[in-house]
N, C-alpha and C positions, 0 to 999 in steps of 0.2 A: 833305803830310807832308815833314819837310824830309831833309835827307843824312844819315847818321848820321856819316857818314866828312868834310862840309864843314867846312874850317878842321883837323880831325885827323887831317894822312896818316898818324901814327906808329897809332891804332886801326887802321887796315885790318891795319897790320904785325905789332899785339899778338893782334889776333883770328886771322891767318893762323898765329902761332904756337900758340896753343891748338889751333888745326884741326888741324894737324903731330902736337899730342903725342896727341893722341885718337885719329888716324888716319882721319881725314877731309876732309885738306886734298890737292884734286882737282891732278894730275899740274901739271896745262894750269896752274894758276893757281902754284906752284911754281916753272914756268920762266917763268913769266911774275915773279915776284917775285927770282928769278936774275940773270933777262938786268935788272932794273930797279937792280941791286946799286950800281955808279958813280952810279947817281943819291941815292940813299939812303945813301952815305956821307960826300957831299958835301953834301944836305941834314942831316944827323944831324951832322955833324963826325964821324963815329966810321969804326971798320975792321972789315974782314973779311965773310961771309955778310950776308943780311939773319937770320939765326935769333941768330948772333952780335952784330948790333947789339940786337935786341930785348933779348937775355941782358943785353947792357951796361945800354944806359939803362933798363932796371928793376933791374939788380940781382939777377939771380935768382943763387938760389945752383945749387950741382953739382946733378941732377936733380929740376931744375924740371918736365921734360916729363914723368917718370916719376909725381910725383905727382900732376901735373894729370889723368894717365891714369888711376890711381888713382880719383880724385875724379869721373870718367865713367863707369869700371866699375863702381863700386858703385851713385852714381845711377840708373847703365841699370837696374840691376836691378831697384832700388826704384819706378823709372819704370812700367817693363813690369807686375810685378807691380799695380801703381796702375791704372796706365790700358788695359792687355793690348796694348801696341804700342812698338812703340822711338821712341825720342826723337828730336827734331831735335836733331843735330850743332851746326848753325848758330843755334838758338835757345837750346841750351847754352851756346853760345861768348857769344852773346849776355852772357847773363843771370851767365856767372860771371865776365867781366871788368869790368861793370858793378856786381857784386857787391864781389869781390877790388879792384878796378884802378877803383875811380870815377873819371871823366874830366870 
């Protein structure tokens, strides 16, 4: 199976932003994507956070996090009720930026 993330550092960055707006993106991996900041501005050409670069090079408009949350809350629901369990976080994130964001 191959990397999903080979050859696209900027997917790990878009995916870690949907984790963020859902409220599923794990402390450790946050400061880990902080302290990575100097390198991913200079890779990007771009300024500020890594959450602030993602906002850039997509484009997203004033609350982008807000509706993607949106878009989890209701799903969960519809989830849970479907299958009687909560959803994968990560297989959400998966499946809506591959949806939304084909790469």
């Amino acid at each position: 199976m191959s990397d999903r993330y080979a050859g696209k550092p900027f997917l790990r960055l878009l995916e870690s932003y949907i984790l963020d707006a859902i409220g599923h993106l794990d402390p450790a991996a946050d400061a880990s994507l902080r302290a990575m900041e100097p390198q991913y501005r200079e890779m990007f050409g771009a300024t500020g956070s890594w959450r602030e670069i993602v906002v850039g090079r997509m484009q997203f408009p004033d609350g982008m996090q807000g509706a993607v949350r949106e878009v989890w809350q209701s799903g969960r629901v519809r989830f849970q009720q479907a299958h009687g369990r909560e959803p994968d976080p990560m297989e959400f994130t998966r499946v809506f930026v591959d949806t939304k964001f084909p790469h």
